[in-house]
Every structure is written in C-alpha cells, then in structure tokens.
N, C-alpha and C positions, 0 to 999 in steps of 0.2 A: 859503289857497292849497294847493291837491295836490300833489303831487311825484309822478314819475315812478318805477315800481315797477322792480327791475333784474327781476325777478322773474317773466316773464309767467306770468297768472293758469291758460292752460291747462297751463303745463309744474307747475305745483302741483295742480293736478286728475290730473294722469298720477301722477305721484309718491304722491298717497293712495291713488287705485284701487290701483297697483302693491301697495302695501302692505296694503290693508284687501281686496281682490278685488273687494268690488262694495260697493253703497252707497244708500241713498237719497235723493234731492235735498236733501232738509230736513237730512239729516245732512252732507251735503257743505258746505252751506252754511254750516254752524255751524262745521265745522272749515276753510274759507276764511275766515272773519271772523279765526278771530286771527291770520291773514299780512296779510286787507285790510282794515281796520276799516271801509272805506266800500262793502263790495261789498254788493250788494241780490241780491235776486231775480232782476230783470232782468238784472241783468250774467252772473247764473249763466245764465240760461235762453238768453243770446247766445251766451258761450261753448259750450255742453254742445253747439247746435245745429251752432256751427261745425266741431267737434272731429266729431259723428258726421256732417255731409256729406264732411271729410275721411276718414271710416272708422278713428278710430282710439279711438272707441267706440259701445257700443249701449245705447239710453233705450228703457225698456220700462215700459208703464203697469202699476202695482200696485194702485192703489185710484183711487178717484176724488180726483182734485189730486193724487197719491204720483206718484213716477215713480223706476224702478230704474237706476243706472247701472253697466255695464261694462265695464272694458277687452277690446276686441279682442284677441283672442290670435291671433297671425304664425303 
C-alpha cells in the first residue's frame, strides 16, 4: 500500500534546481529517488512537462535521450 507524500513531487524539483541551477534529467532523477523511492521515469517526464506548460521551467535537448532542465528566472 502507498501513502500519500505531504511533499509534492514538483515543489522538490523547484527546491534542487534552486539549489543545483540546472540539471539533467538522469540526474534529477536520481536525486528524487531518495525523497520517492517509487518515482520512475514517467512520473519525472509528467511532472517536468507540467511544471514547463505552467512556465516555471525550461527542457532543453542535449544529446539524444539527455534532456537539460532549468529554472525560470522572474
């Protein structure tokens, strides 16, 4: 049975960008796994997608399958 995270998953993607400046996916990933131990891929690539329609980041291709992430700067 899961439980419910108090935690949402995009306000911990804000918080590392903040921290780290920018990032890329495979690394994000790794550092969400020790807050969600069940997060996949897809869950990253739903969130990252949702977070840049709201504009408060930008995914940029680096290699083939790489992808860059960063926070919007206001």
């Amino acid at each position: 049975m899961s439980t419910w995270k108090i935690h949402p998953v995009y306000l911990t993607i804000i918080e590392i960008l903040k921290e780290k400046g920018s990032t890329t996916d495979k690394e994000l990933l790794e550092m969400l796994k020790a807050f969600y131990k069940e997060i996949g891929q897809d869950d990253l690539n739903r969130n990252l997608m949702a977070m840049e329609i709201a504009g408060l980041i930008y995914v940029s291709s680096l290699s083939r399958g790489r992808k860059l992430i960063q926070l919007r700067g206001k």
